[in-house]
C-alpha positions in Angstrom: 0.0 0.0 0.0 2.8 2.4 0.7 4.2 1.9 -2.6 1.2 2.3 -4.3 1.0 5.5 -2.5 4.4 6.7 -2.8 5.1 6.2 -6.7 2.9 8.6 -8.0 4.2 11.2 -5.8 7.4 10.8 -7.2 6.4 10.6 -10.8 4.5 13.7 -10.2 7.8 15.5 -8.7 10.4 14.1 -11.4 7.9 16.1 -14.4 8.1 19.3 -13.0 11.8 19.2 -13.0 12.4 17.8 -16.7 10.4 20.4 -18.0 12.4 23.4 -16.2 15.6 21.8 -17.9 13.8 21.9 -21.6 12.9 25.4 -20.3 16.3 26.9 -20.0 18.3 25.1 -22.3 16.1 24.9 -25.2 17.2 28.4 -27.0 21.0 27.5 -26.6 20.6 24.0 -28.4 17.9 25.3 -31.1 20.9 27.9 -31.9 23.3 25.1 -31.9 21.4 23.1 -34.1 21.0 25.6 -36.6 24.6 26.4 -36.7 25.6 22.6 -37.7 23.0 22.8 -40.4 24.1 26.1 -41.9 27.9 24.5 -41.8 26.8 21.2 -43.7 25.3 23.4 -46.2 28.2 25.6 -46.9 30.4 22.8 -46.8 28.4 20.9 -49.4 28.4 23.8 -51.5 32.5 24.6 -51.3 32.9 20.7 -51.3 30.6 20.4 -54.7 32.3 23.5 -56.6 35.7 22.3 -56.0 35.0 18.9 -57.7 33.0 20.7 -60.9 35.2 23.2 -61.7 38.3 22.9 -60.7 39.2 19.4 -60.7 42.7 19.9 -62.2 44.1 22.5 -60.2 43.2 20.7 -57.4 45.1 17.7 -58.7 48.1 19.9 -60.2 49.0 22.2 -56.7 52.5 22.3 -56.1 54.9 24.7 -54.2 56.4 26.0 -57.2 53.4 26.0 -59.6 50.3 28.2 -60.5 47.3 26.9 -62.3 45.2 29.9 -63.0 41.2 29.1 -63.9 40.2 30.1 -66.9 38.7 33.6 -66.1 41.6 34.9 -64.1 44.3 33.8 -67.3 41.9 36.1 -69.4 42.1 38.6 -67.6 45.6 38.5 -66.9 46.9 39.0 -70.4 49.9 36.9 -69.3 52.5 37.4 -72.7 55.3 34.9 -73.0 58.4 34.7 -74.9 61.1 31.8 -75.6 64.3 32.6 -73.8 67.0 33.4 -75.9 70.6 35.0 -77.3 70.7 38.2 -77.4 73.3 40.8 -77.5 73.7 41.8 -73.8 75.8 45.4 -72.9 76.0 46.4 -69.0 74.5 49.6 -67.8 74.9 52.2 -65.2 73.0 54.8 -63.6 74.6 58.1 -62.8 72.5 61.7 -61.5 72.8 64.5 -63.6 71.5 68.0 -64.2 70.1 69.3 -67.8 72.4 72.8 -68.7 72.4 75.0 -71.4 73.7 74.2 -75.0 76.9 76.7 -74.2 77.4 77.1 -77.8 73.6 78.3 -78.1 73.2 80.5 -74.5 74.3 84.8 -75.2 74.7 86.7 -72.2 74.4 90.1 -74.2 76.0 92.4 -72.4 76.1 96.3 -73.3 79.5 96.8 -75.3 80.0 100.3 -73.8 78.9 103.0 -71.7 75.8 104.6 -72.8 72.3 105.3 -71.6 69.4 101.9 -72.4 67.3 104.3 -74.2 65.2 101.3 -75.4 64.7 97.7 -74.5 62.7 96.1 -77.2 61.9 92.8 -76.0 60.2 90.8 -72.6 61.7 87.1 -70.9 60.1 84.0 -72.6 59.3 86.2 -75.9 61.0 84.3 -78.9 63.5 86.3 -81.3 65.4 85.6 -84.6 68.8 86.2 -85.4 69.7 89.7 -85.8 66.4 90.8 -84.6 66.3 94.5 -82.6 66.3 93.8 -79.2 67.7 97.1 -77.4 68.6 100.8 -78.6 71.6 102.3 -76.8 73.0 106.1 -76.9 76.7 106.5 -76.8 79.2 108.9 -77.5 82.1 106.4 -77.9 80.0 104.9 -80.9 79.3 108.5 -81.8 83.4 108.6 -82.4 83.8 105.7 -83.4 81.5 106.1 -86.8 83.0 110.0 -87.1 85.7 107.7 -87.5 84.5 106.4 -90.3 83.6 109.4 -91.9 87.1 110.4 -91.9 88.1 107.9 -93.4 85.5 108.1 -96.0 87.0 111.3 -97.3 90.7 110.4 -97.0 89.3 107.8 -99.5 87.7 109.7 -102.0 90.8 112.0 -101.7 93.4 108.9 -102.5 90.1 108.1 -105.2 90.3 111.7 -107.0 94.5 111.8 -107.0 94.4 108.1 -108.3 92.3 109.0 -111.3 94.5 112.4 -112.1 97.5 109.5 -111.8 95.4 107.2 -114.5 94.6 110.2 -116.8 98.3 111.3 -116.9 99.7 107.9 -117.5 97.3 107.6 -120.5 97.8 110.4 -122.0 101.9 110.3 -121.2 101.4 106.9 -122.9 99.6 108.3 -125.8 102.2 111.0 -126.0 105.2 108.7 -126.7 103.3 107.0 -129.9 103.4 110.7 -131.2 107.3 111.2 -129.9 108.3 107.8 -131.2 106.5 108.7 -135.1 108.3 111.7 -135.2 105.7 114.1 -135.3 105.9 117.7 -135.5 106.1 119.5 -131.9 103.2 122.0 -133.5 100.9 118.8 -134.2 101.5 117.3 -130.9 100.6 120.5 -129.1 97.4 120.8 -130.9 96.2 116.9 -130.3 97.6 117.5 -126.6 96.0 120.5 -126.0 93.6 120.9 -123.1 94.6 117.3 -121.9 96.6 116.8 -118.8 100.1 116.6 -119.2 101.2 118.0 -116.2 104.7 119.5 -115.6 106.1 117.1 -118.0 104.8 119.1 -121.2 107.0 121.9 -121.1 109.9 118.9 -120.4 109.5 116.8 -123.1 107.9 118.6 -125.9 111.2 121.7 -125.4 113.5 118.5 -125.4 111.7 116.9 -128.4 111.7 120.6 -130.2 115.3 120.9 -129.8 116.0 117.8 -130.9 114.4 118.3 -133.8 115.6 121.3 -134.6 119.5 120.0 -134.1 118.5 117.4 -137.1 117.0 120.1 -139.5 120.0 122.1 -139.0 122.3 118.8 -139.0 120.3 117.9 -142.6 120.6 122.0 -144.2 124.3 121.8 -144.3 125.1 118.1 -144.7 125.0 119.0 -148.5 127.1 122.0 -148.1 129.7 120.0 -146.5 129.5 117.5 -149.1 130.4 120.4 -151.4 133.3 121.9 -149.2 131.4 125.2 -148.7 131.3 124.2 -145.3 134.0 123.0 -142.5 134.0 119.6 -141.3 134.2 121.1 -138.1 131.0 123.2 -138.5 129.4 119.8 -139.6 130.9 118.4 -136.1 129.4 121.0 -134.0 126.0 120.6 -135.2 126.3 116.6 -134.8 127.1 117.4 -130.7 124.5 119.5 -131.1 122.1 117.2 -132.0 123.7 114.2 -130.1 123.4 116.7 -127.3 119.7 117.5 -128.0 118.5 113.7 -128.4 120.1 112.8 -125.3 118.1 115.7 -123.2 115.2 114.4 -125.2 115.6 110.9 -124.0 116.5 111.9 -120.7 113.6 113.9 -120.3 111.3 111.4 -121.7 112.7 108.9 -119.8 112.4 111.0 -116.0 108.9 111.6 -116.9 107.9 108.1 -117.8 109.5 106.8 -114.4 108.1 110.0 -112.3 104.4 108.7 -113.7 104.8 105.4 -113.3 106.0 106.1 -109.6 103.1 108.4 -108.8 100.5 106.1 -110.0 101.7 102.9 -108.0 102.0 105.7 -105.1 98.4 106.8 -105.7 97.0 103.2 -106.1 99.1 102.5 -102.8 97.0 105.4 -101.4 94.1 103.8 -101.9 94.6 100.5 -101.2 95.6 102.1 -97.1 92.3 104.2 -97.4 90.4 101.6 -97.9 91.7 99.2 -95.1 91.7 102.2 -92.4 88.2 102.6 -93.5 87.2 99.3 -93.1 89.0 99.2 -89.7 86.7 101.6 -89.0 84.1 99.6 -89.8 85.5 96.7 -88.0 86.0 98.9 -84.4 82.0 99.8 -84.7 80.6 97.0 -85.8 82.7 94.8 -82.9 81.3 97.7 -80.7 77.7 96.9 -82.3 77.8 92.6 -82.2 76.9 92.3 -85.5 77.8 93.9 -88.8 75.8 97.0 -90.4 74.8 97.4 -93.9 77.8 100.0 -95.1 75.5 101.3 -98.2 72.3 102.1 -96.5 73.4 103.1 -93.0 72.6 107.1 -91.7 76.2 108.6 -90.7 74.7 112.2 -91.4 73.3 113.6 -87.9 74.7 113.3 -84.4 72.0 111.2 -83.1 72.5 108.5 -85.7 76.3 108.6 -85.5 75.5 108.1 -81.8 72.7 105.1 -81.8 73.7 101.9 -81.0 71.7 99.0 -81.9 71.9 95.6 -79.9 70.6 92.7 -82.2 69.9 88.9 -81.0 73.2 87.2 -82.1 71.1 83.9 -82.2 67.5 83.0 -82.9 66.5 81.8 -79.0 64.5 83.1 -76.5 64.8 85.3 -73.7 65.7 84.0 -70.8 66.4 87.2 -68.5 66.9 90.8 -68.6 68.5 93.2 -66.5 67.9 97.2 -67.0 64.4 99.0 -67.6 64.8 101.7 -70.2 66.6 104.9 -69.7 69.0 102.9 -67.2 72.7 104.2 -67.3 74.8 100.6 -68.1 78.6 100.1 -68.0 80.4 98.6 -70.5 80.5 94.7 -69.8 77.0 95.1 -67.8 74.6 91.9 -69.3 71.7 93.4 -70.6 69.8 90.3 -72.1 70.7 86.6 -71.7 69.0 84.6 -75.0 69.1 80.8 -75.4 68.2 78.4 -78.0 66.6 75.4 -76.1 65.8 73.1 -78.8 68.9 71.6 -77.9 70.4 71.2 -74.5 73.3 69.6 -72.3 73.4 66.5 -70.3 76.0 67.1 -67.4 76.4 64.4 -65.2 80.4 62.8 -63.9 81.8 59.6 -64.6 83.2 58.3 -61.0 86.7 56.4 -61.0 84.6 53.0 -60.7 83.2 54.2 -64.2 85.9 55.1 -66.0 86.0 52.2 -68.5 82.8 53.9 -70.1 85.0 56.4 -71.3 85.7 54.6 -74.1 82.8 55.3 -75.1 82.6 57.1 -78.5 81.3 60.6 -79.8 77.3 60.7 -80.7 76.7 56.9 -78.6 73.2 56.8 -77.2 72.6 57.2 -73.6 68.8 57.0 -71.7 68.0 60.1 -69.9 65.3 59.8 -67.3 63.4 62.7 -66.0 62.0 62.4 -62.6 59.6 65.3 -62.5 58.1 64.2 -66.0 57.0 61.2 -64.3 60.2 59.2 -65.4 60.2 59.8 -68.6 63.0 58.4 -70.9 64.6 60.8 -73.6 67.4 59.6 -75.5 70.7 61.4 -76.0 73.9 61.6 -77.5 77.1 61.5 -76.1 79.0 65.1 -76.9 82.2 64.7 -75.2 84.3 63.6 -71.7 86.8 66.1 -70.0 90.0 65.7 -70.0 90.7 66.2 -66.4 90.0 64.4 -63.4 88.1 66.8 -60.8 90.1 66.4 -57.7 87.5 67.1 -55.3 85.3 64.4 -56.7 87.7 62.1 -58.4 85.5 62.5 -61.2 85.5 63.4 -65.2 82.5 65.4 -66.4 80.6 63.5 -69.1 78.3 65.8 -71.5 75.5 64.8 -73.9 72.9 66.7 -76.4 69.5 66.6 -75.5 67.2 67.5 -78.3 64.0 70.0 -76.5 61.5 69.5 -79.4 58.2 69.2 -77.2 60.0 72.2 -74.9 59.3 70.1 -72.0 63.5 70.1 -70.5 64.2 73.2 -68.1 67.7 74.2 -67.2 68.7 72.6 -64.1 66.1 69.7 -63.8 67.7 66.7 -61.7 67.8 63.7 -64.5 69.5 59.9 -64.5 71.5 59.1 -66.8 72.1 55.5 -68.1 75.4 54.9 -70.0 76.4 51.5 -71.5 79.5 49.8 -69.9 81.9 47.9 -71.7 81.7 46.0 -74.8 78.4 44.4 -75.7 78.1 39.9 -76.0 76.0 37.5 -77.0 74.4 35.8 -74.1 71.2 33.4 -72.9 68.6 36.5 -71.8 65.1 36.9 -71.0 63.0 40.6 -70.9 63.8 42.4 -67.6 60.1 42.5 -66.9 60.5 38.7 -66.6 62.9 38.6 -63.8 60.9 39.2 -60.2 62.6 38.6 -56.6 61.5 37.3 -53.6 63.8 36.9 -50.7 66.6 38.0 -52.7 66.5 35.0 -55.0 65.6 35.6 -58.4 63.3 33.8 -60.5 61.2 33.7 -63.8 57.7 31.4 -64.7 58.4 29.2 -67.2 54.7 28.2 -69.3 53.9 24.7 -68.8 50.6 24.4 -70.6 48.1 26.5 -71.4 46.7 27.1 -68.0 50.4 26.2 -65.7 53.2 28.0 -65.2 56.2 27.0 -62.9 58.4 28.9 -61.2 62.2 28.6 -61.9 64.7 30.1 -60.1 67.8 31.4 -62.1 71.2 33.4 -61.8 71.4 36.4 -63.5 75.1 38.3 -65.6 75.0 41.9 -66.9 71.4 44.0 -67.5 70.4 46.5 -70.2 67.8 48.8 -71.1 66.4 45.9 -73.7 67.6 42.4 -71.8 69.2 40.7 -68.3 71.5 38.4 -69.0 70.4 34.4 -67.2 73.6 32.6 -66.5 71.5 29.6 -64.4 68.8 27.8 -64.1 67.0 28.3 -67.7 67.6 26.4 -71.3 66.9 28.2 -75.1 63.7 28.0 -76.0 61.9 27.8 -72.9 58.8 29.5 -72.2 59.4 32.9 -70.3 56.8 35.1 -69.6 57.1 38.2 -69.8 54.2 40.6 -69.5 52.0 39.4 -65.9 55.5 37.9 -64.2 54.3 40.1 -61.0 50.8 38.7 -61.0 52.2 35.5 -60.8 54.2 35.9 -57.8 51.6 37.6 -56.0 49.8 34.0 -56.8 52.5 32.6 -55.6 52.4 34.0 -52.5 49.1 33.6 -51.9 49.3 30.2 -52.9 52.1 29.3 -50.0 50.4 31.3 -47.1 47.3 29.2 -48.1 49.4 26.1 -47.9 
């Protein structure tokens, strides 16, 4: 009876208990639940796309491999070329600085003392050769082309005696035809008369009158004389006589022809200095001026042309600076206007002593320039020359090369690097530098294994260029490099072994 009585009391106080457990633990294991079920699922779902689409990666993992799926190869562009010979030539980077073409930068500086009465021209304006670019006023120009009128006149002097020299030689020359055919002194005179004989008329023609008069005496009393009417020493004294009177005759003739012939070389002498004192005087103004004046049209007649100086642009440039406003006093040596042609400029940069076997380097051999501020961009220039001379506070030997400026993008003094070739160049196994990456200072390229694998190889590498690095291990001719997408791949790579 009392267990009859007792069991249902205890049934009834077990229930009550059960139930208060179902109570407080029921939201914790409905949350657990739900978890497992959500992690089936998305392990089904990871488990079931690894086995449909990418069976063969799965299969072809390795440390050293990639096996890209087919979307990511698209859109990688990966580019791959067979590793080859190639001619390989060592490089090396030095700083420079872009300069001015020296040959093609003016300082114009004012060429005496004077007043700027004009200054034609503003920095960064463009101006041709021989263009008007300032107006001085000077009176040492001033005396310099009153020089020149000097000697202007001296010259027309040594001109107008020169011709009177011509004229009497011609007509002296003209003269002796008549003398040598004998003709009468009366005839003479009157084809002589009003042309210029000078002094030398009186001479000759009274010499030539007595000598002609000696032989008509000489010929009146040959006959007599033949006929013993007349002495033979009468016939004596007129033979002295006219011995006498031919050899004044000559004498004169002779003196006059020399004293004309010395007077005209002396005239033409005359001339000859005129002219080079004027043109000296040309010279002294026109090396005052910086550039040479047209001598038949210039205005030498007033004192405020003698005393204008014009400063012309000695090369077709642009102005890089100026100096003096107008009507500013200057000194002689002060620079007025400094002009440069930039279409062309200097490389500067110094060869170190660990260098120096690229001075062997020839005139006119390309070197890369690259320009930092312009985003590192690459212009190509031309070796000009290497100094002499070893700079003994650097140990150094300048190096310059010729830039060309077309796009006007170079400035004076930009910082630039400059890469010179070093050394003769050789044929050697290479590969694209974009196909050499490093990780862990080892170097290495991805060799193509099939269409969708590529395999990391690690390799030595010799000299470098602009165009190819030189692979002295680890790679055979003919293998597949790539060459555009090598970084892609080792960021795959990477991933690839953190994963692992």
């Amino acid at each position: 009876m009392s267990i009859k009585t007792t069991a249902p009391a205890e049934a009834d106080h077990v229930k009550p208990g059960v139930m208060q457990s179902l109570t407080r633990f029921g939201p914790t294991l409905f949350v657990l639940a739900v978890m497992g079920v959500g992690w089936l699922a998305v392990h089904e779902i990871n488990t079931s796309g690894v086995s449909d689409e990418e069976p063969a990666e799965a299969e072809a993992s390795s440390p050293n491999v990639i096996v890209l799926p087919a979307g990511k190869l698209n859109a990688a562009k990966l580019v791959s070329m067979p590793a080859g010979i190639h001619p390989v030539k060592h490089v090396h980077t030095i700083p420079g600085r872009i300069r001015y073409d020296e040959t093609k930068h003016v300082d114009v500086k004012a060429p005496m003392d004077g007043i700027l009465a004009e200054v034609l021209i503003t920095p960064g304006e463009d101006v041709e050769c021989g263009q008007l670019i300032a107006v001085l006023r000077s009176t040492e120009i001033g005396r310099a082309r009153a020089e020149i009128l000097k000697r202007q006149k001296q010259l027309e002097i040594a001109q107008q005696v020169l011709q009177r020299e011509v004229t009497l030689a011609r007509n002296m020359s003209d003269l002796s035809v008549r003398l040598d055919e004998g003709q009468p002194v009366e005839v003479i005179e009157e084809a002589f008369r009003g042309l210029s004989l000078g002094r030398y008329r009186q001479d000759i023609l009274s010499a030539y009158g007595k000598k002609q008069l000696a032989a008509e005496l000489l010929d009146k009393i040959q006959p007599l004389a033949d006929s013993g009417s007349v002495s033979g020493r009468t016939i004596r004294e007129r033979q002295a006589e006219r011995q006498l009177a031919e050899t004044e005759f000559r004498t004169a003739r002779d003196q006059a022809t020399y004293e004309v012939n010395q007077a005209l070389m002396i005239a033409e002498g005359d001339v000859a200095e005129a002219n080079r004192q004027l043109d000296l005087a040309w010279q002294a103004v026109e090396s005052l001026l910086g550039y040479k004046e047209d001598r038949s049209s210039v205005v030498l007649n007033d004192v405020e042309s003698l005393s204008r100086l014009e400063v012309r642009a000695p090369l077709s440039g642009t102005v890089e600076s100026r100096a003096f406003a107008n009507n500013e006093r200057v000194s002689r040596g002060d620079s007025l206007i400094v002009l440069a042609d930039t279409k062309s400029l200097y490389v500067a940069a110094n060869i170190r002593e660990s260098d120096w076997s690229a001075v062997s380097l020839a005139e006119g051999t390309p070197v890369s320039v690259m320009i930092p501020a312009l985003n590192d961009r690459v212009f190509e220039a031309r070796i000009r020359y290497f100094g002499r001379e070893v700079q003994a506070d650097t140990n150094s030997v300048p190096l310059i090369a010729t830039i060309q400026n077309n796009e006007h993008l170079l400035r004076p003094g930009m910082f630039v690097r400059v890469t010179i070739p070093i050394g003769e160049s050789r044929e050697a196994l290479s590969v694209k530098p974009e196909s050499v990456v490093q990780h862990e200072n080892q170097s290495f390229v991805f060799v193509t294994t099939d269409d969708r694998a590529f395999q990391r190889v690690d390799v030595s590498t010799g000299q470098a260029s602009d165009d190819w690095v030189e692979v002295t291990e680890g790679l055979r001719p003919g293998q597949l490099v790539v060459t555009e997408g090598a970084f892609l791949l080792k960021s795959e790579l990477l991933l690839q072994g953190e994963g692992d």
